[in-house]
mmCIF file as Biopython writes it, N, C-alpha, C and O atoms, coordinates in Angstrom:
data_model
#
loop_
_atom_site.group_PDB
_atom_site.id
_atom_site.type_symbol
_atom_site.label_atom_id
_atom_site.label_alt_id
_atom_site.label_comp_id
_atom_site.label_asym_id
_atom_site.label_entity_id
_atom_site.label_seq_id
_atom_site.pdbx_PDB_ins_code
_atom_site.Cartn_x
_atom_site.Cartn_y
_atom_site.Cartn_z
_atom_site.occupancy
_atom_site.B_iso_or_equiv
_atom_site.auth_seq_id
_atom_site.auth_asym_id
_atom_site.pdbx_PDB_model_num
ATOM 1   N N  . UNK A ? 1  ? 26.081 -14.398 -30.963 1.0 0.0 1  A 1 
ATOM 2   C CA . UNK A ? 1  ? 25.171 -13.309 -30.701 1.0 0.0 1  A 1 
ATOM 3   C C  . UNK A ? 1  ? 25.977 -12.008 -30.686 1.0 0.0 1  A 1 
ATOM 4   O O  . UNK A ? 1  ? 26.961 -11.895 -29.954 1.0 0.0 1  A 1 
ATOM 5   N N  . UNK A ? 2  ? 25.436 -10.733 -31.738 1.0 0.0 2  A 1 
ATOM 6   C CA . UNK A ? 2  ? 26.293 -9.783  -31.488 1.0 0.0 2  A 1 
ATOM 7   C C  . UNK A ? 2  ? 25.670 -8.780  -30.084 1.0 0.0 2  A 1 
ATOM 8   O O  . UNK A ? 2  ? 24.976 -8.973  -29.085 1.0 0.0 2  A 1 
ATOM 9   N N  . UNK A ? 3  ? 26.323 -7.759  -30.663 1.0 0.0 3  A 1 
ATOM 10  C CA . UNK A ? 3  ? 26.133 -6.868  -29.556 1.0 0.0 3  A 1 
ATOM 11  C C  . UNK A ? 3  ? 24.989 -6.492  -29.142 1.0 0.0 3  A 1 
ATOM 12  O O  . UNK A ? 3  ? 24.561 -6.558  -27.990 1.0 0.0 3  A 1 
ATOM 13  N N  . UNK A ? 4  ? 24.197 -5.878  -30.567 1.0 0.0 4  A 1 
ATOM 14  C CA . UNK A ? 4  ? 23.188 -5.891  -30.609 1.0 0.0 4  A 1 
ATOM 15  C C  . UNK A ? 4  ? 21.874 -6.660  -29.935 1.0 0.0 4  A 1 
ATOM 16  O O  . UNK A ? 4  ? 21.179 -6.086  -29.097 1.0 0.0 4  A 1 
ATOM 17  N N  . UNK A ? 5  ? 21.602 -8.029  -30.389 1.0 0.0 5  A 1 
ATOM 18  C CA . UNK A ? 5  ? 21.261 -8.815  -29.588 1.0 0.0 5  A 1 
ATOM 19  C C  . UNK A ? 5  ? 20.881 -9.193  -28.048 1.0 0.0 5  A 1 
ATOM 20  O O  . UNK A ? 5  ? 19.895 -9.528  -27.392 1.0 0.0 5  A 1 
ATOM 21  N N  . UNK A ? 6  ? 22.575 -8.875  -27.838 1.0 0.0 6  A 1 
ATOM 22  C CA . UNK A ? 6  ? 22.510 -8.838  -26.516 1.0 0.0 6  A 1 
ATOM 23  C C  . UNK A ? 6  ? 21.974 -8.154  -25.609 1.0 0.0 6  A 1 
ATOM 24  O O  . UNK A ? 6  ? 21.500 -8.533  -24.538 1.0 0.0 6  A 1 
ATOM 25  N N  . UNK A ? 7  ? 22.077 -6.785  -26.193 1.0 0.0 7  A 1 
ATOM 26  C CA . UNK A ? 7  ? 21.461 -5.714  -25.650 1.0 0.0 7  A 1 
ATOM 27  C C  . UNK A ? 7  ? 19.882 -5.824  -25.327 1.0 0.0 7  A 1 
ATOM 28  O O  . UNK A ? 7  ? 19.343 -5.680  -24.230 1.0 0.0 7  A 1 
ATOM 29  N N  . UNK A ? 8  ? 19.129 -6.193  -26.890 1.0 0.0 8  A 1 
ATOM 30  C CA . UNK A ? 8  ? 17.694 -6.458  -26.638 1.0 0.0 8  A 1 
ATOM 31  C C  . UNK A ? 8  ? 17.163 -7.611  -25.571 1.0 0.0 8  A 1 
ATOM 32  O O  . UNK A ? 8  ? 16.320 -7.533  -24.677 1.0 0.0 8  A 1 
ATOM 33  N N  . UNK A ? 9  ? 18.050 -8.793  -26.054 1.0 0.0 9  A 1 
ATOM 34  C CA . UNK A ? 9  ? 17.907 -9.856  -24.701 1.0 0.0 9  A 1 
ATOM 35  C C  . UNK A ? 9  ? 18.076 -9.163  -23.367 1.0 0.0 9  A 1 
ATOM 36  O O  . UNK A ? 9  ? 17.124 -9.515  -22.669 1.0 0.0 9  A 1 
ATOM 37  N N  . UNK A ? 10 ? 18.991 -8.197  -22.591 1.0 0.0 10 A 1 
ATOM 38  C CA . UNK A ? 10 ? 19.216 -7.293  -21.207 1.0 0.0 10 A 1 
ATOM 39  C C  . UNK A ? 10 ? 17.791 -6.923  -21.087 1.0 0.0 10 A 1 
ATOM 40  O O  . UNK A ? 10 ? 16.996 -7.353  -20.251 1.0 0.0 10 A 1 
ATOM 41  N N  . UNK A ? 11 ? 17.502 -5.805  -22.322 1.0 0.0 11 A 1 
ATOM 42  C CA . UNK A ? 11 ? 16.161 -5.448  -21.877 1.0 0.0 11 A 1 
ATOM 43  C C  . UNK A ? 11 ? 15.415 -6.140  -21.444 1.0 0.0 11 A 1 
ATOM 44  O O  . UNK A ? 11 ? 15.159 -6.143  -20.240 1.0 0.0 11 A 1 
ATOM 45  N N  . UNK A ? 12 ? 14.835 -6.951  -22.329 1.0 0.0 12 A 1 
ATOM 46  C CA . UNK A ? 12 ? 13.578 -7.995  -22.257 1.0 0.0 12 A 1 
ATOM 47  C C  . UNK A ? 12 ? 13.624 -8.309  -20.477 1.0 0.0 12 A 1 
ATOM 48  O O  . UNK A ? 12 ? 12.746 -8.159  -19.628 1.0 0.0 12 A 1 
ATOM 49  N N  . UNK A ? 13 ? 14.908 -8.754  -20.380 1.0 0.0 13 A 1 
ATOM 50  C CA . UNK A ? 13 ? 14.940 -9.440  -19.062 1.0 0.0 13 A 1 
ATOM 51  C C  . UNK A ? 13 ? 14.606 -8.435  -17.759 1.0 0.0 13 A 1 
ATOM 52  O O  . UNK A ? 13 ? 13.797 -8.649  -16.856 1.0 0.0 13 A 1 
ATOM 53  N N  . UNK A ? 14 ? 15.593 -7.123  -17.966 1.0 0.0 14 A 1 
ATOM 54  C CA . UNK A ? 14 ? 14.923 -6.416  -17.074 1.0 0.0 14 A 1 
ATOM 55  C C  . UNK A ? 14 ? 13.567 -5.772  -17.012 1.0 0.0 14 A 1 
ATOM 56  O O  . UNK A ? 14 ? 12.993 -5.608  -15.935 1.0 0.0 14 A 1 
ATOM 57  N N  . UNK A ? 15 ? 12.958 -5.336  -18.383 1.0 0.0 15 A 1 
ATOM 58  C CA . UNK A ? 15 ? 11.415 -5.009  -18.379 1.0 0.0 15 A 1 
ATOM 59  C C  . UNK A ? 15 ? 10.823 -6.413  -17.392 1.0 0.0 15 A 1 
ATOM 60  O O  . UNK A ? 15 ? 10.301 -6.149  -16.309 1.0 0.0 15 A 1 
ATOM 61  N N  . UNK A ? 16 ? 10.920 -7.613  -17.756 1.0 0.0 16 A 1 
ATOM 62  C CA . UNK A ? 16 ? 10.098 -8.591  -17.328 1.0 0.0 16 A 1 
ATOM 63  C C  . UNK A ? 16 ? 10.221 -8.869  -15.897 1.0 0.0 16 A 1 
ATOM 64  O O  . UNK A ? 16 ? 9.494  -9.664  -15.301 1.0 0.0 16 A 1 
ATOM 65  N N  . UNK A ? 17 ? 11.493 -7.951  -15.179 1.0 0.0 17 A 1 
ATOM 66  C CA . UNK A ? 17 ? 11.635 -8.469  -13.730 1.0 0.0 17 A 1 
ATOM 67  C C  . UNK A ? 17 ? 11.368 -7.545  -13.321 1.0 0.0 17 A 1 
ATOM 68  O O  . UNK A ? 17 ? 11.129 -7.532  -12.113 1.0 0.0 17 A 1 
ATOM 69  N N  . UNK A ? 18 ? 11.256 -6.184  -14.148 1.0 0.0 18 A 1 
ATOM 70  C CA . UNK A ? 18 ? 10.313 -4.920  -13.094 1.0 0.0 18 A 1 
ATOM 71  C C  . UNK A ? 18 ? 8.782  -4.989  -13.632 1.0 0.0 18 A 1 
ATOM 72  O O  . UNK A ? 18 ? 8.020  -4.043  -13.434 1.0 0.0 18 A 1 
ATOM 73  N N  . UNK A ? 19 ? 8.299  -6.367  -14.444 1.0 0.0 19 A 1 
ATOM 74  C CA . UNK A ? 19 ? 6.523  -6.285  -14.383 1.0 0.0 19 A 1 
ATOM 75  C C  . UNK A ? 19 ? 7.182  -7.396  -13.072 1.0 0.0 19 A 1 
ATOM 76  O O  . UNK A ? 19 ? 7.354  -6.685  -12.082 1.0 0.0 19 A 1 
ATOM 77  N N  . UNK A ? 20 ? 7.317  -7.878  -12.970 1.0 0.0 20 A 1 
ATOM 78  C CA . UNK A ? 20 ? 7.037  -8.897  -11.972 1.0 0.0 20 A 1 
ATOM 79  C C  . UNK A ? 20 ? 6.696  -8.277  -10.745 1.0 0.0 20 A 1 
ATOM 80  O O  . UNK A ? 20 ? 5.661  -8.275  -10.078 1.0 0.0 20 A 1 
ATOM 81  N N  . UNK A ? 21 ? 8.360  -7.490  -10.531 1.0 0.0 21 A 1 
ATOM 82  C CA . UNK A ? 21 ? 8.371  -6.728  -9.532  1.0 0.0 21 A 1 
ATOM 83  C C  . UNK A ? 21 ? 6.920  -5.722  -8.739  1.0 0.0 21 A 1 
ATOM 84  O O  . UNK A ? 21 ? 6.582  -5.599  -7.562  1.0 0.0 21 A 1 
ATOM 85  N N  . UNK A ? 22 ? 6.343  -5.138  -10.061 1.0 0.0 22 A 1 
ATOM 86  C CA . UNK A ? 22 ? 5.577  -4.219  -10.088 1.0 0.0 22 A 1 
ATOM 87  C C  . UNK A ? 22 ? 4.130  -5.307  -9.571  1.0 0.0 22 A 1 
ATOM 88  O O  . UNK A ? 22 ? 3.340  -4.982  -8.685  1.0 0.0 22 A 1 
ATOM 89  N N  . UNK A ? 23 ? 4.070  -6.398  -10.239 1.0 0.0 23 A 1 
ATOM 90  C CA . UNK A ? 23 ? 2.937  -7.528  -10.231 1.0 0.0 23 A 1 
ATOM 91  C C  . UNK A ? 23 ? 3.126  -7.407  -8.781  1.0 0.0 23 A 1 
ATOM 92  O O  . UNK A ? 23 ? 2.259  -6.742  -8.213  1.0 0.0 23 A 1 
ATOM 93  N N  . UNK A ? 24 ? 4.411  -8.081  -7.779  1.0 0.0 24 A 1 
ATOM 94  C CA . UNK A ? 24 ? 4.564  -8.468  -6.508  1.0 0.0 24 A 1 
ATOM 95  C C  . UNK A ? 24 ? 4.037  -7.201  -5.566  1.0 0.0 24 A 1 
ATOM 96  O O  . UNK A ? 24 ? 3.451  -7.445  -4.511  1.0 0.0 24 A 1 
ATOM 97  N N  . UNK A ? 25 ? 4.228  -6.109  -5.917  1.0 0.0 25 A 1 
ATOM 98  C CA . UNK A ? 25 ? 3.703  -4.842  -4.909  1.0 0.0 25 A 1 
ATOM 99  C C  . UNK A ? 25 ? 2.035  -4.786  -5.510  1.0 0.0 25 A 1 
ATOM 100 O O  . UNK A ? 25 ? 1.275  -4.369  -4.636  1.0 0.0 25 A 1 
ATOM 101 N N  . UNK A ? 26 ? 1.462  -5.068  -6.600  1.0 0.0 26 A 1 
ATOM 102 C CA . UNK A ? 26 ? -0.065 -4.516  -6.812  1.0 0.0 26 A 1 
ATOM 103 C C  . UNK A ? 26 ? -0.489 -5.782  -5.732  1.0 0.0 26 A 1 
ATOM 104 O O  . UNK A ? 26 ? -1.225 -5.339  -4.851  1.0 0.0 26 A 1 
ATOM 105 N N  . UNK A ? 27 ? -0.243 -7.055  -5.603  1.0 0.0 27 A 1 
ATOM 106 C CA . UNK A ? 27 ? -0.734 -7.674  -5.055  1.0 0.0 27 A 1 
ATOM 107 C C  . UNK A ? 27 ? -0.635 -8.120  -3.781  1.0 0.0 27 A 1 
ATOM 108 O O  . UNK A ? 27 ? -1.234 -9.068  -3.273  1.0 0.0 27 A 1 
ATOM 109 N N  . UNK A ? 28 ? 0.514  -7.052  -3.069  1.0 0.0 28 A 1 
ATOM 110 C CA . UNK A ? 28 ? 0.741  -6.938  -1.823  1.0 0.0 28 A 1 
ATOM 111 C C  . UNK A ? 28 ? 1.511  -8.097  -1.526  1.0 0.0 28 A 1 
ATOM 112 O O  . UNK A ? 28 ? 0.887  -8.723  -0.669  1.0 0.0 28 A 1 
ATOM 113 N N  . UNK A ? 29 ? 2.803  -8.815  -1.888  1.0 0.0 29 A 1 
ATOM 114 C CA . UNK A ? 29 ? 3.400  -9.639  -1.591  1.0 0.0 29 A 1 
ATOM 115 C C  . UNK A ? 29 ? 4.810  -9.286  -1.671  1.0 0.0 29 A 1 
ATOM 116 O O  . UNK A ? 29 ? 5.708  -9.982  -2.145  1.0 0.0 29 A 1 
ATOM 117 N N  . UNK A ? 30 ? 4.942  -7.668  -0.951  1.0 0.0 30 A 1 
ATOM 118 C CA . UNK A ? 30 ? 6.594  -7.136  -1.045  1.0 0.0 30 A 1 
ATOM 119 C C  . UNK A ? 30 ? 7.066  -7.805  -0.228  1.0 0.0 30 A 1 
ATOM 120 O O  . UNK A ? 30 ? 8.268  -7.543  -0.201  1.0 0.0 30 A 1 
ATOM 121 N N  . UNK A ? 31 ? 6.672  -8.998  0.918   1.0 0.0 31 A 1 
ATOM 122 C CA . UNK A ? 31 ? 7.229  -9.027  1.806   1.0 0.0 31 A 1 
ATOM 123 C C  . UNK A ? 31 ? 8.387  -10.502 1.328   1.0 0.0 31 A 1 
ATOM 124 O O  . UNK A ? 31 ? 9.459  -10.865 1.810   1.0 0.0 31 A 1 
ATOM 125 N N  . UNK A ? 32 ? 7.573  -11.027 0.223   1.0 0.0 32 A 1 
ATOM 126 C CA . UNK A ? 32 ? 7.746  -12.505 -0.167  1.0 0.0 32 A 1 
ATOM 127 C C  . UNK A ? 32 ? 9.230  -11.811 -1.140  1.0 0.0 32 A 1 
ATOM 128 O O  . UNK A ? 32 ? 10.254 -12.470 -0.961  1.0 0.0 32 A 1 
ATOM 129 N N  . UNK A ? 33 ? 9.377  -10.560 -2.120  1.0 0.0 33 A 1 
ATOM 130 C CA . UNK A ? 33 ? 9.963  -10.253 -3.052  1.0 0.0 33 A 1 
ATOM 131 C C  . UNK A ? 33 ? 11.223 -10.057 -2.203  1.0 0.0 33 A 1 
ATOM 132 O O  . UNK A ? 33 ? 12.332 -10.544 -2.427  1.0 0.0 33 A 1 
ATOM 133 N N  . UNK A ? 34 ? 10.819 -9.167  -1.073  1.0 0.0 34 A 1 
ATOM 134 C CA . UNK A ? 34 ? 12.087 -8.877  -0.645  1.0 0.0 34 A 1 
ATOM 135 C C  . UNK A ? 34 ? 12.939 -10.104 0.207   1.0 0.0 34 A 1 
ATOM 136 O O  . UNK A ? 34 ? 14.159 -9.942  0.212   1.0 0.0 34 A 1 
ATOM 137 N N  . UNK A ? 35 ? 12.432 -11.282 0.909   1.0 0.0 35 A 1 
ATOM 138 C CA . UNK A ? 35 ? 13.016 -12.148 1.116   1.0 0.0 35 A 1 
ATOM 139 C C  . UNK A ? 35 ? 14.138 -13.366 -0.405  1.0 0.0 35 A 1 
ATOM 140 O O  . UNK A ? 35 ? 15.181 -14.014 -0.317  1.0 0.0 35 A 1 
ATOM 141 N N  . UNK A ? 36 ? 13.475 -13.189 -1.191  1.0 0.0 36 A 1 
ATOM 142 C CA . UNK A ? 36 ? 13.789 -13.360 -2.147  1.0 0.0 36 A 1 
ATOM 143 C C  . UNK A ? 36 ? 14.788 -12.387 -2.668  1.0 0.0 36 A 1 
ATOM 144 O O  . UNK A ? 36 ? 15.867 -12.866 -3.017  1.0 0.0 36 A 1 
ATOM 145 N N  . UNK A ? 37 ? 14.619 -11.159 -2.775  1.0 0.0 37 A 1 
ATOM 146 C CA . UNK A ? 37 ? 15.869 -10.718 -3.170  1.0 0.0 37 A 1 
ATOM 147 C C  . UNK A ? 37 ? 17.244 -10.522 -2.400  1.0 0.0 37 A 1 
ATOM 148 O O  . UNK A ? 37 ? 18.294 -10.231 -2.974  1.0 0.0 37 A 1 
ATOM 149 N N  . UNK A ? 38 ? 17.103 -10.732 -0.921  1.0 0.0 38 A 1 
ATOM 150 C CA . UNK A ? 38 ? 18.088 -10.693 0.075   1.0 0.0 38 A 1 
ATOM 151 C C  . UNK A ? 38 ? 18.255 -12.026 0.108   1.0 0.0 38 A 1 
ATOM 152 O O  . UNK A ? 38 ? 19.311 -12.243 0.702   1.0 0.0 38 A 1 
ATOM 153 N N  . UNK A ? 39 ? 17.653 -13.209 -0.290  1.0 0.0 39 A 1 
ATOM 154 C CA . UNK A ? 39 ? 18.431 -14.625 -0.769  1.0 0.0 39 A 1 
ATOM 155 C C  . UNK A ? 39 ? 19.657 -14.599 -1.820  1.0 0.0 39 A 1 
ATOM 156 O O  . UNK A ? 39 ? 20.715 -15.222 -1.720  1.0 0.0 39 A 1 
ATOM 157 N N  . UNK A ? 40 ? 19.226 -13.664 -2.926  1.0 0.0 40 A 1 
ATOM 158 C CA . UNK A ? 40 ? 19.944 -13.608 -4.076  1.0 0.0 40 A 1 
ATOM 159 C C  . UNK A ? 40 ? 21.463 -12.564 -4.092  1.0 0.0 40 A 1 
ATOM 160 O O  . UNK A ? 40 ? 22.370 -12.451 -4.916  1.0 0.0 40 A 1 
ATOM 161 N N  . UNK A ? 41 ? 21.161 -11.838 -2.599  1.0 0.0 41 A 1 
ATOM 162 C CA . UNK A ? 41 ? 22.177 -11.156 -2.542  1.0 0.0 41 A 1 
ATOM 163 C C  . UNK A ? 41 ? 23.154 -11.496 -1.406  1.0 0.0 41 A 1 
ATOM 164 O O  . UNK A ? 41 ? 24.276 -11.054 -1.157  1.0 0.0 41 A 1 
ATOM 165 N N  . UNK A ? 42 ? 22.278 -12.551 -0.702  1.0 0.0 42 A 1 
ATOM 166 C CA . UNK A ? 42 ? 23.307 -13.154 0.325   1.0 0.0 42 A 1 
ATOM 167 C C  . UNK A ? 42 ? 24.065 -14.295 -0.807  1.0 0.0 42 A 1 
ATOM 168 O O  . UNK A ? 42 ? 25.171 -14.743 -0.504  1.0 0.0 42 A 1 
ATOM 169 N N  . UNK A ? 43 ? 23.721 -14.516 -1.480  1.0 0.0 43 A 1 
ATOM 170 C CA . UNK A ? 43 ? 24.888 -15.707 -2.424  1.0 0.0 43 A 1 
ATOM 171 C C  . UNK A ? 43 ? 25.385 -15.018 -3.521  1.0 0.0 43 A 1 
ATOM 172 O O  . UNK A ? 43 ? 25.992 -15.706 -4.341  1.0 0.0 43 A 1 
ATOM 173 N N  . UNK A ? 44 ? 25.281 -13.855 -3.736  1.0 0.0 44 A 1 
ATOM 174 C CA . UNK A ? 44 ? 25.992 -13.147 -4.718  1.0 0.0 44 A 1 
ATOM 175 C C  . UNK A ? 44 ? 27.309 -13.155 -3.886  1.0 0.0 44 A 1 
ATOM 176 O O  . UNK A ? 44 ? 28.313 -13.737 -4.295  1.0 0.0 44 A 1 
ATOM 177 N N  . UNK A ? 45 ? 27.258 -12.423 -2.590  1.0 0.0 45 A 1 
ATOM 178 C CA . UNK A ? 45 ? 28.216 -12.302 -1.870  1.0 0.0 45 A 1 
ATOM 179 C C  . UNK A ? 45 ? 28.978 -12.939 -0.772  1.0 0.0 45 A 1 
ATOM 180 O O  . UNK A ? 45 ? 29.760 -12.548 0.094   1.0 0.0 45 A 1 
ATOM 181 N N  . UNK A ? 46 ? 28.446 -14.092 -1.141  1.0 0.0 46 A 1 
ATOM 182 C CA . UNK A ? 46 ? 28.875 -15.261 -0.542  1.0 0.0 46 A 1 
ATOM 183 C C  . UNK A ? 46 ? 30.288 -15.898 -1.667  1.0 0.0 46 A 1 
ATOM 184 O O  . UNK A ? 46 ? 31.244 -16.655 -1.504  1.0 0.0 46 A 1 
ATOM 185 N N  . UNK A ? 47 ? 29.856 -15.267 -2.558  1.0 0.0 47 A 1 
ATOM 186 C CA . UNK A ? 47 ? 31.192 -15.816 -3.672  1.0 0.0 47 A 1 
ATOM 187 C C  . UNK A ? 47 ? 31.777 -14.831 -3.993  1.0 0.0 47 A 1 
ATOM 188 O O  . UNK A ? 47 ? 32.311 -14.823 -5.102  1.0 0.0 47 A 1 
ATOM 189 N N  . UNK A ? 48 ? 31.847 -13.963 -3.348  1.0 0.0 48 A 1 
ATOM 190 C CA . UNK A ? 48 ? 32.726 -12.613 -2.990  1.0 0.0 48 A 1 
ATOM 191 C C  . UNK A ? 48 ? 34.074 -12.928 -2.385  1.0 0.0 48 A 1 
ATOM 192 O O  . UNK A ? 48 ? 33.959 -13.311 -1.220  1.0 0.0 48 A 1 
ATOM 193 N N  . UNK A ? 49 ? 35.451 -12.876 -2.873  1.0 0.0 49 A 1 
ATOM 194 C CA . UNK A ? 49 ? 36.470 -12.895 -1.889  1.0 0.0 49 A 1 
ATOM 195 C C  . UNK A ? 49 ? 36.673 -12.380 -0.705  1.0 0.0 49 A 1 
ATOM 196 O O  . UNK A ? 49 ? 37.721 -12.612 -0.102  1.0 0.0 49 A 1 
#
């Protein structure tokens, strides 16, 4: 995969996690997103030296 590629694959992924995102607040479930994203950042940095 060149560079190119890659780049369009980044997008895709982030457009699709800020509809989600955007989906999770129209339907009033920030509370569920943000537990979820402070899961994903307690094990990001859990493999932190």
């Amino acid at each position: 995969m060149d560079l190119s590629e890659r780049r369009v694959v980044g997008s895709l992924l982030l457009l699709s996690g800020l509809t989600f995102f955007t989906l999770g607040l129209h339907t009033e479930q920030l509370e569920f997103l943000l537990d979820i994203v402070k899961k994903i950042f307690e094990t990001a940095v859990l493999g932190v030296p």
